[in-house]
C-alpha beads as a LAMMPS data file, in Angstrom:
LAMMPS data file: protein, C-alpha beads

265 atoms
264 bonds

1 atom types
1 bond types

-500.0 500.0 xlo xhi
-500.0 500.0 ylo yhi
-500.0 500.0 zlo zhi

Masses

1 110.0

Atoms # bond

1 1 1 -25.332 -230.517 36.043
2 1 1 -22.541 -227.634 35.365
3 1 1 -21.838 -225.943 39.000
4 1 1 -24.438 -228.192 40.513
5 1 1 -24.070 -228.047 44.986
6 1 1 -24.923 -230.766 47.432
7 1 1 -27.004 -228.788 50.385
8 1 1 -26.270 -230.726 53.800
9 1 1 -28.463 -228.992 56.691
10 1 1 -26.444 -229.496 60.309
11 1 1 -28.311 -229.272 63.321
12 1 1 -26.654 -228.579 66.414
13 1 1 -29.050 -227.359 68.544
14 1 1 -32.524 -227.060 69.620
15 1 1 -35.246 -225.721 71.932
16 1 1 -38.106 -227.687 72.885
17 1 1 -39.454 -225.218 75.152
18 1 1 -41.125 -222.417 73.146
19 1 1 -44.515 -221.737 72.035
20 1 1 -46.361 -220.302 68.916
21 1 1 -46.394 -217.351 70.790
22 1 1 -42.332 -216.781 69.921
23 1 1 -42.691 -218.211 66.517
24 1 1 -45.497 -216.107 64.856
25 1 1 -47.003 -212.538 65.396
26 1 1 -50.909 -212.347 65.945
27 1 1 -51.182 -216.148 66.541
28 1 1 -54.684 -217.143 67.465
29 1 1 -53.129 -220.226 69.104
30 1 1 -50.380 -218.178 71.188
31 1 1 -49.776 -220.635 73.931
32 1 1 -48.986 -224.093 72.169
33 1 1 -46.044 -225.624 72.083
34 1 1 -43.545 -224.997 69.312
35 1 1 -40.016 -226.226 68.962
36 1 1 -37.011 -224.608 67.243
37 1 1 -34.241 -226.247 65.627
38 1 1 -30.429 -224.457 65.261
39 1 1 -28.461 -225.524 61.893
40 1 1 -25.436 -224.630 59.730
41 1 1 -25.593 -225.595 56.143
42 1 1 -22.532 -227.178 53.974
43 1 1 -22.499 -226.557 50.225
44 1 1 -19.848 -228.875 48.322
45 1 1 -19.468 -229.494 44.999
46 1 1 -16.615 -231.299 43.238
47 1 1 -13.910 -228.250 44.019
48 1 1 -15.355 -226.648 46.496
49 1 1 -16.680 -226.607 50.147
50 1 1 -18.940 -223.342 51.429
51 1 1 -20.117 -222.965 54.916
52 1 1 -23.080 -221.019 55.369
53 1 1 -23.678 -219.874 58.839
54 1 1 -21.498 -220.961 62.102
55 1 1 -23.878 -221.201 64.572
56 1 1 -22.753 -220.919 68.976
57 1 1 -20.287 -222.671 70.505
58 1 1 -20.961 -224.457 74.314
59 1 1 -20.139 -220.974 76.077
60 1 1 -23.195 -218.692 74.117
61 1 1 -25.388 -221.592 74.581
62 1 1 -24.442 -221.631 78.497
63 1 1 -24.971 -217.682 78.635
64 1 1 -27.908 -217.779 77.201
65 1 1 -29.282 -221.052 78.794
66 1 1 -30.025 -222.582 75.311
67 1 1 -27.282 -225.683 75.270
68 1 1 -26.005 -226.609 72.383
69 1 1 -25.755 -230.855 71.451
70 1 1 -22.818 -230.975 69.549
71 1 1 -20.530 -227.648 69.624
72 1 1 -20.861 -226.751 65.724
73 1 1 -17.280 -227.362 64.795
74 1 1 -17.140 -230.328 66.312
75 1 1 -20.230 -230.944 64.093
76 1 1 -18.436 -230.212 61.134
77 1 1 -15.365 -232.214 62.326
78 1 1 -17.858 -235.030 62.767
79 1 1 -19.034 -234.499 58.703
80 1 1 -15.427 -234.925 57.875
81 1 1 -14.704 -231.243 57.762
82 1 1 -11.996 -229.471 58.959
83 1 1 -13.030 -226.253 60.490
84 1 1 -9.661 -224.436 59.866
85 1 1 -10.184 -225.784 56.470
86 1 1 -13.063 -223.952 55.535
87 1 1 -12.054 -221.001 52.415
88 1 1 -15.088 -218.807 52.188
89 1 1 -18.236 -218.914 55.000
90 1 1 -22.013 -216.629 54.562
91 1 1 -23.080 -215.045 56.867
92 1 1 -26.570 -214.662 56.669
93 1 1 -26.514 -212.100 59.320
94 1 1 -24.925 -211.459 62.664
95 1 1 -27.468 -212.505 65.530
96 1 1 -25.385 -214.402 68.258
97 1 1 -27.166 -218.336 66.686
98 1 1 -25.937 -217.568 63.163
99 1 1 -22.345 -215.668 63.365
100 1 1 -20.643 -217.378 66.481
101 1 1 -17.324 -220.047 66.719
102 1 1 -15.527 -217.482 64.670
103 1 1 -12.001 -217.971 65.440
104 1 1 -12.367 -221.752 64.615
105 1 1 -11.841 -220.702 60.849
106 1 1 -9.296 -219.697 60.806
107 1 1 -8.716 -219.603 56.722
108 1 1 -12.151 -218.589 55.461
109 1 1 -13.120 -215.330 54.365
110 1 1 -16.163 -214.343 55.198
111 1 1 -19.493 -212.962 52.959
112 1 1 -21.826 -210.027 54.836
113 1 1 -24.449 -208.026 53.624
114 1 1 -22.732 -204.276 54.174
115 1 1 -26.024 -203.161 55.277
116 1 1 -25.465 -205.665 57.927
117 1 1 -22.351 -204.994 59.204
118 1 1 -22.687 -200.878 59.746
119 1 1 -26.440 -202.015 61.551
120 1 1 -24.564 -204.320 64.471
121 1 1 -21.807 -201.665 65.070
122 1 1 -24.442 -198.749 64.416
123 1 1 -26.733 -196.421 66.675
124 1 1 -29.471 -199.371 66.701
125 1 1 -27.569 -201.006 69.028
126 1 1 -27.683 -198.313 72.007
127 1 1 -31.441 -199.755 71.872
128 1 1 -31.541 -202.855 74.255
129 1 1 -34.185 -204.737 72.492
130 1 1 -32.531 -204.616 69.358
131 1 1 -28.789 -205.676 70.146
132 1 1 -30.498 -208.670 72.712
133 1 1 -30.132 -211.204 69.124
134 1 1 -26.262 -209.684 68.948
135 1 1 -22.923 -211.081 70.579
136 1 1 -20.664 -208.424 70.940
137 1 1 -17.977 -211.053 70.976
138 1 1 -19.002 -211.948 67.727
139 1 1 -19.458 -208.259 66.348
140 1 1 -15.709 -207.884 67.550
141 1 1 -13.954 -211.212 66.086
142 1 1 -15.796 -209.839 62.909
143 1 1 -14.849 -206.338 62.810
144 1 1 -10.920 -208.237 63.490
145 1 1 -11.546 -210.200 60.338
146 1 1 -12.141 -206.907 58.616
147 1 1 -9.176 -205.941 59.825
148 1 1 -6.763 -208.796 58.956
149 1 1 -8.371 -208.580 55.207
150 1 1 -10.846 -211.527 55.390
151 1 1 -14.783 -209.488 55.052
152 1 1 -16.060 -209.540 51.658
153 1 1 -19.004 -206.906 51.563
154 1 1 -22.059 -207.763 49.731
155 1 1 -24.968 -204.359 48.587
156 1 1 -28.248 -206.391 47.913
157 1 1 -27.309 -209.097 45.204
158 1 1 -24.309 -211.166 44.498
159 1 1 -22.885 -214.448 43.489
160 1 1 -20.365 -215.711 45.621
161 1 1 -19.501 -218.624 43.846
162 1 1 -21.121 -220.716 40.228
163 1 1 -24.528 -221.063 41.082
164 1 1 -24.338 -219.924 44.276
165 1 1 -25.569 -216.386 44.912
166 1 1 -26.810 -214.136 47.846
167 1 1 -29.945 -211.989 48.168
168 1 1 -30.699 -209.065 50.607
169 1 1 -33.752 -209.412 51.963
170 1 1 -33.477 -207.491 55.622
171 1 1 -36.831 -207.419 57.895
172 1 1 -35.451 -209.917 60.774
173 1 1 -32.143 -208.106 60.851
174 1 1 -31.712 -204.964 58.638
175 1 1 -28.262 -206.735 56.586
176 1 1 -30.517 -210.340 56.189
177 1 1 -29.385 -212.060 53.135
178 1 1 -30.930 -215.547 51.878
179 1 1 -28.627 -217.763 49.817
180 1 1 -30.057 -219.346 46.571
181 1 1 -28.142 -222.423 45.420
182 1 1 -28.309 -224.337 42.400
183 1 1 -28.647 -228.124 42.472
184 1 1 -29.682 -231.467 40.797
185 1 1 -33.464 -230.791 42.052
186 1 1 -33.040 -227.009 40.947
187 1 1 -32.740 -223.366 42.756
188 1 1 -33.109 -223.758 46.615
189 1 1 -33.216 -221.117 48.880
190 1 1 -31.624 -221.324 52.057
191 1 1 -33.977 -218.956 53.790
192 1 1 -31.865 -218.531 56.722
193 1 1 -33.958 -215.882 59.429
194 1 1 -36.037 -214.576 56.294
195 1 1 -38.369 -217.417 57.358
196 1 1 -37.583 -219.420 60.083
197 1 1 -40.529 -222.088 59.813
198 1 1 -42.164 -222.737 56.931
199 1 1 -45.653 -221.449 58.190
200 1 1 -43.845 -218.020 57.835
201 1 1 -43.286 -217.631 54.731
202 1 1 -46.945 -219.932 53.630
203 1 1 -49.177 -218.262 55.745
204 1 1 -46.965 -214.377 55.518
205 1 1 -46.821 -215.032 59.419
206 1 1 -44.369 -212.461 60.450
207 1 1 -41.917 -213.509 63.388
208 1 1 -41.601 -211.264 66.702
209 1 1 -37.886 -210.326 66.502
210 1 1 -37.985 -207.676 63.220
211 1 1 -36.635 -204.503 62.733
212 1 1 -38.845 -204.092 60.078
213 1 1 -41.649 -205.664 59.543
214 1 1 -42.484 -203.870 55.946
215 1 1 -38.967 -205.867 54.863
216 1 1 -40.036 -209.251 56.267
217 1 1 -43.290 -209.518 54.755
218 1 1 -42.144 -208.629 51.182
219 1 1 -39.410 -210.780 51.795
220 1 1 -41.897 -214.014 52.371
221 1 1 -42.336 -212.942 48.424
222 1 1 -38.681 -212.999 47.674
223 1 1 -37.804 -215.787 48.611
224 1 1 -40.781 -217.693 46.279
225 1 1 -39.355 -215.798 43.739
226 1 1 -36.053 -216.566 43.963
227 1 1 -36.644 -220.799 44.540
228 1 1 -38.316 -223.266 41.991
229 1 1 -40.881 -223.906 44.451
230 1 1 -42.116 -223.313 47.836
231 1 1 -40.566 -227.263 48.524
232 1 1 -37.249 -225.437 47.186
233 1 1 -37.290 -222.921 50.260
234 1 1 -35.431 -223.996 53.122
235 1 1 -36.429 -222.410 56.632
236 1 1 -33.770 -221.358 59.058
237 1 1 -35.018 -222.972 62.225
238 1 1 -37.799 -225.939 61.129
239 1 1 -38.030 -229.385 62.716
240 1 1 -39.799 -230.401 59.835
241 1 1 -36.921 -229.999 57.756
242 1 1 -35.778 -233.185 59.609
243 1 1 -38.729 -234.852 58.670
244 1 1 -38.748 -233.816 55.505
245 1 1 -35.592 -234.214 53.854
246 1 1 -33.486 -237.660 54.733
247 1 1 -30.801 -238.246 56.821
248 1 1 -27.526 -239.045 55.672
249 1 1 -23.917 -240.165 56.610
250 1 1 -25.409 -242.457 59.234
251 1 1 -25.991 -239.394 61.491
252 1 1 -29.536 -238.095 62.266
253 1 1 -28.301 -234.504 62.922
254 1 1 -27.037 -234.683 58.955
255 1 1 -29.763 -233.902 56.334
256 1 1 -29.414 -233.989 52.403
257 1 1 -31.209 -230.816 51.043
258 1 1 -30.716 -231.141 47.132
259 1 1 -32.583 -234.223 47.660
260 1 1 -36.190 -234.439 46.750
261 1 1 -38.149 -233.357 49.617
262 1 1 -41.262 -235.114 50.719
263 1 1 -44.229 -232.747 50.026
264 1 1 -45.533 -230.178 52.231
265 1 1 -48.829 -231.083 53.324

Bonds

1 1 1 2
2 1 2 3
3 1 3 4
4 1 4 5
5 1 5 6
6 1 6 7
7 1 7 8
8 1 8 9
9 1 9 10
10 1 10 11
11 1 11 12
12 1 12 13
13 1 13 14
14 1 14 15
15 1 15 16
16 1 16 17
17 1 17 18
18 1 18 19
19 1 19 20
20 1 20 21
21 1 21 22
22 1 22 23
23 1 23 24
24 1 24 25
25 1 25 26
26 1 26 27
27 1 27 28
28 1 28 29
29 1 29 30
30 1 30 31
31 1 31 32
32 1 32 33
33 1 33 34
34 1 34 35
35 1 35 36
36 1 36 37
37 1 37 38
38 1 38 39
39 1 39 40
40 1 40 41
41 1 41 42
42 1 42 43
43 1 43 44
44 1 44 45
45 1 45 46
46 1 46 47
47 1 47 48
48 1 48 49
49 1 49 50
50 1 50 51
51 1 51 52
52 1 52 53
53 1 53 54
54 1 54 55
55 1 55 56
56 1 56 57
57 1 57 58
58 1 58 59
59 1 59 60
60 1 60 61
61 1 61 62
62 1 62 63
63 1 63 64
64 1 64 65
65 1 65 66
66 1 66 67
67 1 67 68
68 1 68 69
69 1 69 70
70 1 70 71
71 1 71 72
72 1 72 73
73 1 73 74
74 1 74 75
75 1 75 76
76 1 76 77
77 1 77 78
78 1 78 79
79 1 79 80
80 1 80 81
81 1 81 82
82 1 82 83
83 1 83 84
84 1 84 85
85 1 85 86
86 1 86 87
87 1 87 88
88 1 88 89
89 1 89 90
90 1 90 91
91 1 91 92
92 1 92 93
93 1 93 94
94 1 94 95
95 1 95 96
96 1 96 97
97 1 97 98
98 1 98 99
99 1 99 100
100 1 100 101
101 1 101 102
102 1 102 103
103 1 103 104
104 1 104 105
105 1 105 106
106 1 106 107
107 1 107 108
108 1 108 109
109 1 109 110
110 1 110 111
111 1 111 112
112 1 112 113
113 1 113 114
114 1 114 115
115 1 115 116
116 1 116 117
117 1 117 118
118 1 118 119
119 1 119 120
120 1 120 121
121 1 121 122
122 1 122 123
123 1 123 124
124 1 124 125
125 1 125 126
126 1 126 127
127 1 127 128
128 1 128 129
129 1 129 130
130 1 130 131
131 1 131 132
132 1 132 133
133 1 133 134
134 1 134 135
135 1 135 136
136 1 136 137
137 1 137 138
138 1 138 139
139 1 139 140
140 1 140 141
141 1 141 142
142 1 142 143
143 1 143 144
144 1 144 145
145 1 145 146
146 1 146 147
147 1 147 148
148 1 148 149
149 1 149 150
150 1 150 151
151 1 151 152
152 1 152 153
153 1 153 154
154 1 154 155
155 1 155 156
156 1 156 157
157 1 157 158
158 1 158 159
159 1 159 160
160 1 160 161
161 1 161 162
162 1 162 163
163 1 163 164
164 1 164 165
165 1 165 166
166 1 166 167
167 1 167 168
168 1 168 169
169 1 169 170
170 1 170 171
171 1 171 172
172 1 172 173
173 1 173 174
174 1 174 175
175 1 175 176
176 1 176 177
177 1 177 178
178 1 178 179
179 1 179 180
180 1 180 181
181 1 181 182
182 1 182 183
183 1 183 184
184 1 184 185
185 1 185 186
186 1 186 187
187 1 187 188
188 1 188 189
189 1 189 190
190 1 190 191
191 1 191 192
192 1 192 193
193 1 193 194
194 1 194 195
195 1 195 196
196 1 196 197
197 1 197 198
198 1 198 199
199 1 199 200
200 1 200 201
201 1 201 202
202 1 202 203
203 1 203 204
204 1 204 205
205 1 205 206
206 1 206 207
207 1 207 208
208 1 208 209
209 1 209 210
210 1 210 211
211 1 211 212
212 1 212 213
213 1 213 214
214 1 214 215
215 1 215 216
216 1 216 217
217 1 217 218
218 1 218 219
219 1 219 220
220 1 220 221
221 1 221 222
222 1 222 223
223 1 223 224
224 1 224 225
225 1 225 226
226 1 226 227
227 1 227 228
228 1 228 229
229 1 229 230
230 1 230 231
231 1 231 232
232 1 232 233
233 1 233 234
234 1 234 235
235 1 235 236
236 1 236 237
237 1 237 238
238 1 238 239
239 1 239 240
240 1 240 241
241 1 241 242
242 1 242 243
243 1 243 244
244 1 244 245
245 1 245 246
246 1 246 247
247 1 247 248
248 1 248 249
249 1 249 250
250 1 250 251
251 1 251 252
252 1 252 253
253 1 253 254
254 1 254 255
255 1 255 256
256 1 256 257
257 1 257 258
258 1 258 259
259 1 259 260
260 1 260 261
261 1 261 262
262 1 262 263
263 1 263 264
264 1 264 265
């Protein structure tokens, strides 16, 4: 298929010690157990190699007490990709899991929603609740990459490269943007933070950190709109994308997304 991608979904990190409680607004089962995954997603196709997403290093995850596994450029390096090699990187948005190891690549320009950019160097942040998902680190190696020429700005809709495109969608962060891809299986959506579990998005189960919530609910809409199916959307943070999709390149953090999915139950 003309300017078909592979999808490969990295994980590098997750946290086993959450509950529904900091998954889902008005849960009636608030104080189970619920797990979060961390990933990165690789597009290739026969020319081309797009990073979406570069997750925190070792030193965010100490900070924060939320360790990474595998240091996501060593991930990559792992995948047989060379960080400095990478040409053009999404950003879905700039929370401190999603926009961190920036100076590892070194060649890539990088793709941000505009909206996003002037909210994480904006008056929200004198708020403390709202920059608590934002390195500053991060906000800064990103406002240098502005500087040296390497920020592409995005104002809702866009295609960054054949058949693959970017969508504003806002809610979790104001300058959100989903990426839809096009594959041998079809359009998938990388959801990104616009749904981080697939019980979002099902069930229009909003999650706690929003700026606004309006956003995040109509975007649960978008992105159906924008994939094939729902088993074409791609949550940000899911363990049952592992289980899911299969594993590939011998490595269990590795999985294949433009594969056919088993079905969602």
């Amino acid at each position: 298929m003309k300017d078909s991608w592979e999808i490969y979904a990295l994980k590098y990190a997750e946290r086993n010690t959450r509950t529904r409680n900091d998954s889902f607004i008005f849960d009636d089962n608030h104080d189970a157990p619920h797990a979060m995954d961390y990933y990165i997603w690789l597009l290739k196709n026969q020319s081309q190699t797009i990073l979406v997403d570069t997750g925190y290093d070792k030193a965010e995850g100490i900070a924060r007490n939320r360790p990474v596994e595998t240091d996501p450029a060593d991930l990559l390096r792992r995948f047989g990709v060379a960080p400095d090699s990478v040409e053009t990187v999404i950003i879905t948005h700039l929370h401190y899991d999603h926009a961190g190891s920036l100076p590892e690549f070194t060649a890539a320009t990088f793709h941000v929603q505009q909206e996003e950019m002037a909210y994480a160097t904006g008056p929200c942040m004198c708020h403390d609740v709202l920059r608590q998902p934002f390195s500053g680190e991060h906000i800064v190696e990103m406002v240098r990459r502005l500087y040296s020429g390497r920020v592409i700005f995005h104002d809702g809709s866009a295609q960054v490269a054949p058949g693959v495109e970017v969508h504003l969608i806002g809610g979790h962060s104001r300058g959100l943007q989903c990426v839809r891809v096009k594959t041998r299986r079809g359009f998938v959506v990388l959801a990104s933070d616009a749904s981080h579990y697939y019980e979002n998005f099902l069930q229009a189960k909003p999650f706690p950190i929003v700026v606004d919530l309006e956003d995040m609910l109509a975007g649960f809409n978008r992105l159906r709109t924008l994939a094939d199916s729902d088993n074409h959307i791609i949550p940000g943070h899911d363990p049952l994308v592992r289980t899911l999709y299969p594993a590939c390149a011998g490595d269990d953090c590795v999985r294949r997304l433009d594969a056919e999915p088993d079905q969602l139950s």
